[in-house]
C-alpha positions as CSV (number, residue, x, y, z in Angstrom):
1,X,-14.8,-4.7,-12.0
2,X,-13.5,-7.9,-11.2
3,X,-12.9,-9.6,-7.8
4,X,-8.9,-9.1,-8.0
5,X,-9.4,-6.0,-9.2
6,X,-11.7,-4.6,-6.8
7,X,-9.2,-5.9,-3.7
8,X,-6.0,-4.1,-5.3
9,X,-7.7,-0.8,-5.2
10,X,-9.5,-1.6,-1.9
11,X,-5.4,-2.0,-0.6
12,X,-3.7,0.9,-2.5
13,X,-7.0,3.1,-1.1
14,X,-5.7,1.9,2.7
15,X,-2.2,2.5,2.1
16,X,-2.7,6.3,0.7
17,X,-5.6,6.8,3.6
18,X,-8.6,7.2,1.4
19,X,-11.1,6.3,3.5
20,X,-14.5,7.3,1.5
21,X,-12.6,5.3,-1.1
22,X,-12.2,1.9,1.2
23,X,-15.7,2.0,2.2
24,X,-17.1,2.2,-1.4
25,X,-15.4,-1.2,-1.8
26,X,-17.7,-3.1,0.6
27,X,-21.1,-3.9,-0.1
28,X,-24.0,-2.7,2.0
29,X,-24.5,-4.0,5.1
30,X,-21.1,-5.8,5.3
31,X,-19.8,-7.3,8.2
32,X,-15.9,-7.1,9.4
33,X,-14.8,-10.0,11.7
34,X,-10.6,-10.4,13.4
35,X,-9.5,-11.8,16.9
36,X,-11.3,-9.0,18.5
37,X,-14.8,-9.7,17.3
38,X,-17.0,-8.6,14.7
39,X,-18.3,-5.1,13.3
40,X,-21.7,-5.0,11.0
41,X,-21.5,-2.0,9.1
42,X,-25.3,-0.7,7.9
43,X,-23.3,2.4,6.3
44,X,-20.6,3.8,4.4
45,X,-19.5,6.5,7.1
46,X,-19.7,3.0,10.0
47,X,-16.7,1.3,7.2
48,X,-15.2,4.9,6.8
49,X,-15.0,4.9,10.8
50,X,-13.5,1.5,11.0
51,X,-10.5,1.9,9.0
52,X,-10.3,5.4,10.3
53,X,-9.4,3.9,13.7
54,X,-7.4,1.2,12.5
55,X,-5.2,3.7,11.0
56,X,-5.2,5.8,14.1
57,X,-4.5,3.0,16.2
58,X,-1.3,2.1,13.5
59,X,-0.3,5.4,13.8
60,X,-0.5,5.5,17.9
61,X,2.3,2.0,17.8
62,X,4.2,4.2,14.8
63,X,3.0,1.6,12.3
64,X,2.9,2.7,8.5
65,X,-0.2,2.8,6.5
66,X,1.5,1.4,4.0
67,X,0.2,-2.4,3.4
68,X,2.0,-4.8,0.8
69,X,0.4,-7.8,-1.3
70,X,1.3,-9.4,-4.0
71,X,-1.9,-10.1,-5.9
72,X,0.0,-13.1,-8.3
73,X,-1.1,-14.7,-5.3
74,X,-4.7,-13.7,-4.5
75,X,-6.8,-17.4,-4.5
76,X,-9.9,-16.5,-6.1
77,X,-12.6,-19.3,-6.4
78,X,-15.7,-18.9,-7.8
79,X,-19.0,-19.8,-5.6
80,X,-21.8,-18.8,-7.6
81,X,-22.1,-16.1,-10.4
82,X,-22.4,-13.2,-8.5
83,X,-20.0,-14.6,-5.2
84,X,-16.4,-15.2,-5.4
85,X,-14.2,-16.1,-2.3
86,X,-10.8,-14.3,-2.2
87,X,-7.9,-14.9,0.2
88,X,-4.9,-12.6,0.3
89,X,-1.8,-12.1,2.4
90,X,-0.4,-8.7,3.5
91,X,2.4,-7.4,5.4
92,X,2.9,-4.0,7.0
93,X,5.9,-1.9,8.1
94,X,7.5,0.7,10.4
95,X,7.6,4.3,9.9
96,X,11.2,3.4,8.3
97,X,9.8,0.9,6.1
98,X,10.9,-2.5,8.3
99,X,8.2,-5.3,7.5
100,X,6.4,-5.8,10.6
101,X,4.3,-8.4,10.1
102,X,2.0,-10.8,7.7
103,X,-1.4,-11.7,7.8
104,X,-4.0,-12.9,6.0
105,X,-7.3,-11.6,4.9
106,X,-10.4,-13.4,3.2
107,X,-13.4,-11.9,1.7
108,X,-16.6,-12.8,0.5
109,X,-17.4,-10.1,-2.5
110,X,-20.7,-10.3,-4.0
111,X,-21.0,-8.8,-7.3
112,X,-23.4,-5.7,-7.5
113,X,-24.8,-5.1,-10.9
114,X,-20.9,-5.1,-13.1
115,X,-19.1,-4.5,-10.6
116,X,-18.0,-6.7,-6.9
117,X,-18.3,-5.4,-3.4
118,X,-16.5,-6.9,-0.2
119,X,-19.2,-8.3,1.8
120,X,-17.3,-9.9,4.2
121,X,-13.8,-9.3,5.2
122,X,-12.1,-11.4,7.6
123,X,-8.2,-11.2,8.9
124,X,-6.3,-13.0,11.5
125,X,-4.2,-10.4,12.4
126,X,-5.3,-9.0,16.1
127,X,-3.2,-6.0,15.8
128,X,-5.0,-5.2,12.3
129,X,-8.3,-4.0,13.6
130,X,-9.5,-1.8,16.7
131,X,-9.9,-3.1,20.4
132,X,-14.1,-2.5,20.9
């Protein structure tokens, strides 16, 4: 699976709340850095967990799992054969569907036999990921 690919199903996996899902999209161990730190994941269930309480956390400030991208305008760049760089932007939304906010994300996927995995995932949004 390719890069772009990989990234739209890791979102629409988010947006419906399919957690087991989202963490077969990263790569093993992965590491998940925002404004409030960074997480090392060793484990499938430690991404499952993470996303699990970003979602909860959402839910708590009556924030829609729902995310939106466009991926016409994923930047992709190629680093090595097996590594590719991709930087997105998203935008969530109310429980009545009002857009929120934008951020952006950028990844590090590393490509696993034929198929990439998120290595790293990085965001600027500090409302986007769980307080330690």
């Amino acid at each position: 699976m390719e890069s772009k690919a990989l990234l739209i199903e890791y979102y629409d996996a988010l947006s419906e709340g399919e957690f087991d899902k989202v963490a077969e999209c990263y790569d093993l161990p992965c590491k998940l850095i925002s404004l409030y730190g960074a997480l090392d994941c060793a484990s499938r269930e430690q991404v499952r967990n993470a996303f699990v309480s970003i979602h909860d956390a959402w839910k708590s400030k009556d924030i829609s799992p729902k995310i939106a991208y466009n991926p016409n305008e994923f930047v992709v760049k190629s680093i090595q054969p097996n590594i590719e760089l991709a930087h997105t932007t998203l935008q969530n939304f109310d429980l009545d569907g009002r857009p929120l906010q934008k951020w952006h994300c950028t990844y590090v996927l590393r490509k696993e036999q034929e198929a990439f995995l998120i290595s790293l995932a990085t965001t600027n949004n500090k409302a986007s990921l769980p307080a330690d």
